[in-house]
N, C-alpha and C positions, 0 to 999 in steps of 0.2 A: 539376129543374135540374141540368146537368151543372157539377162542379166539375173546372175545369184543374187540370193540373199544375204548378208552381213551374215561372218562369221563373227562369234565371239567366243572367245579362248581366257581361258581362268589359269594363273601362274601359280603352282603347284608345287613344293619341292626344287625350284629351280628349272622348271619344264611345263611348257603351254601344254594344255587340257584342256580336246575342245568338248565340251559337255553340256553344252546349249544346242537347242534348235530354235533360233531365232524367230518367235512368231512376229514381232514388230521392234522397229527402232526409229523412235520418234522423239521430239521434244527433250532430247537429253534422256531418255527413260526406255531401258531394255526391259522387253516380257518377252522372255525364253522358258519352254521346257528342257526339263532338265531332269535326269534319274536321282540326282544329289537334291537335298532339302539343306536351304542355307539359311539362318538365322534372321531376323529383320535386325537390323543394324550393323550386323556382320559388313565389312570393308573386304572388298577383292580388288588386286590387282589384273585388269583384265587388257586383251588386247583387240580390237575390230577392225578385222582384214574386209575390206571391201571390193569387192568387183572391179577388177584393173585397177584399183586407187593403191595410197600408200595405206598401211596399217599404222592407224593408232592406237599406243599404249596409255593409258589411266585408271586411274580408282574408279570401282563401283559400291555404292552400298545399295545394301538387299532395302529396300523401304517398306514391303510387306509381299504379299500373295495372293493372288486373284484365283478367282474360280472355285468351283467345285469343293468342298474336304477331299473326294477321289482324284480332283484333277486338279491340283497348284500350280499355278506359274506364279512363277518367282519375277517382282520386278524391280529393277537394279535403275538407282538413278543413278547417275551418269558426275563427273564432278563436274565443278568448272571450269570454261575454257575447253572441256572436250567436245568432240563433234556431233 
């Protein structure tokens, strides 16, 4: 049985937006590519559907960007108490 990767979904206008591709979720701290460029300090409301598990909703803020100038990912810690 293949296990997915962690979705995570950004709450938009009142509607999930899933606009990540999850490269890791570790330590409290999401590094997702993304076509969007989100500010560092920027707070998102976000959701993480996991592989047969329940989805959890909570805050992320952007805390800066890795990689490349061509190639950013965006890395969102996580607040506390989330998974």
């Amino acid at each position: 049985m293949e296990v997915m990767s962690p979705r995570v979904l950004v709450l938009e206008n009142g509607a999930w937006q899933d606009v990540f591709d999850v490269l890791e979720l570790t330590d409290h701290v999401i590094r997702a590519r993304s076509p969007f460029l989100f500010e560092v300090g920027e707070e998102l409301k976000v959701r993480i559907d996991r592989d047969g598990g329940a989805a959890t909703e909570t805050t992320a803020r952007v805390r800066g960007h890795a990689g490349p100038d061509d190639d950013r990912v965006p890395e969102l810690e996580l607040a506390q108490g989330a998974p």
